[in-house]
C-alpha positions in Angstrom: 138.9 -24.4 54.3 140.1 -23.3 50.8 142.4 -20.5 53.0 144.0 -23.4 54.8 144.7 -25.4 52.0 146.3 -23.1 50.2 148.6 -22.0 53.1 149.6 -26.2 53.4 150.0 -26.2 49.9 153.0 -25.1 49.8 154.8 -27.2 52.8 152.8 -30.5 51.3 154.8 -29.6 48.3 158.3 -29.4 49.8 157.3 -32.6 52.1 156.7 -34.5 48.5 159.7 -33.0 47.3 161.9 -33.9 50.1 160.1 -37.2 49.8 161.1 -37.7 46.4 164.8 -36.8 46.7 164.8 -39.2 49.3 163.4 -42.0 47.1 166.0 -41.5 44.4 168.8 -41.6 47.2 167.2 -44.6 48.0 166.7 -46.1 44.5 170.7 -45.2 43.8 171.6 -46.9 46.8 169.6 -50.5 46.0 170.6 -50.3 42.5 174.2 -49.5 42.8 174.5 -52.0 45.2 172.8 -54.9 43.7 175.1 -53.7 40.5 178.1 -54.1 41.9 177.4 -57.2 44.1 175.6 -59.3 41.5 178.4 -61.0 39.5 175.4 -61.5 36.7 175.7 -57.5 36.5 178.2 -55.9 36.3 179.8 -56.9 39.5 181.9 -59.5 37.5 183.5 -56.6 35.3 184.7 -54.6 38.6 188.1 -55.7 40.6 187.7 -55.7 44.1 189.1 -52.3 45.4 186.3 -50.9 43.3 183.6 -53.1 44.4 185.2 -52.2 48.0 185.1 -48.0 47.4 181.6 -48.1 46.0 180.0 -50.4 49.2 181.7 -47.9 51.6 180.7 -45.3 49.9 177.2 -46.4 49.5 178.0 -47.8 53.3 179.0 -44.0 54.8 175.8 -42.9 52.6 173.5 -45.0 54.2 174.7 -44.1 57.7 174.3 -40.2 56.7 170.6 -41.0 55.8 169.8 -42.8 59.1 171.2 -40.2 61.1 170.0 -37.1 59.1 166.4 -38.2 58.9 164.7 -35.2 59.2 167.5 -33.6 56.1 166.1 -31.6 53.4 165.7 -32.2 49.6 169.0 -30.0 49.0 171.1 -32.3 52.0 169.6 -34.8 50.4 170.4 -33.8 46.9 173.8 -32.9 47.4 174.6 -36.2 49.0 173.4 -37.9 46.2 175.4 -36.0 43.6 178.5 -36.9 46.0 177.9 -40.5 46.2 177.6 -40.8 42.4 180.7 -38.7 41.8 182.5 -41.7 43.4 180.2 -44.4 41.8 179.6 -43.1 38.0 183.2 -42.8 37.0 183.9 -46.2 38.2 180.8 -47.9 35.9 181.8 -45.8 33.2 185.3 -46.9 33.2 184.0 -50.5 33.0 181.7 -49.5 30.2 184.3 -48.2 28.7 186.4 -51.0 28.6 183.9 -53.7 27.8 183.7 -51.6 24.3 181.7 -49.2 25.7 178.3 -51.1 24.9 176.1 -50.3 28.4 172.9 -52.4 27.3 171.1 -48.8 27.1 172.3 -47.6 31.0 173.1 -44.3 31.5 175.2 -43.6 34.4 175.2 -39.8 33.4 173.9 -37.3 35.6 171.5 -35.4 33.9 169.6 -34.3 37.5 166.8 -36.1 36.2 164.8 -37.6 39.1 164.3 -40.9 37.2 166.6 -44.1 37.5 167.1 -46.7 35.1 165.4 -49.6 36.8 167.0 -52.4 33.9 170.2 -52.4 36.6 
């Protein structure tokens, strides 16, 4: 028993990492959305082509995930990094403007697997 545990151990652990890389694609997804779309947020701050190229992106992201169910944690990963290269400069440029005070969000990515759930 101890044998095959140890030779699962190591696929359990890509499974929860693949898992979790999921999650935080996930977790982007809701939160950027509901950021965006909620005029209490910061959706109020954003004009409309903006509000319109982060819903398609998160839009065309969504659609990637339901058809590339079975991707790995790097797809996965990778498509996160791209959907916030098209997301985070777009908050930050509101930040920016609004005198740069963020009420303690970070949109920086610091490929830490933790989101700000404040948003």
């Amino acid at each position: 028993m101890v044998a095959d545990s140890e030779k699962f151990a190591e696929e359990d652990k890509k499974i929860k990492e693949r898992i979790d890389s999921k999650n935080s694609m996930e977790n982007y997804v809701t939160q950027m959305k509901s950021t965006v779309t909620d005029k209490e947020k910061l959706g109020s701050k954003l004009d409309s082509e903006d509000v319109s190229t982060i819903l398609e992106a998160i839009d065309e992201t969504a659609d990637w995930m339901n058809a590339n169910d079975e991707a790995g944690k790097d797809e996965i990963d990778d498509k996160l990094k791209e959907l916030q290269t098209i997301c985070d400069p777009i908050i930050t440029k509101v930040y920016g403007s609004s005198g740069g005070d963020s009420g303690g969000v970070s949109w920086e990515d610091d490929d830490d697997e933790d989101f700000n759930e404040d948003l």
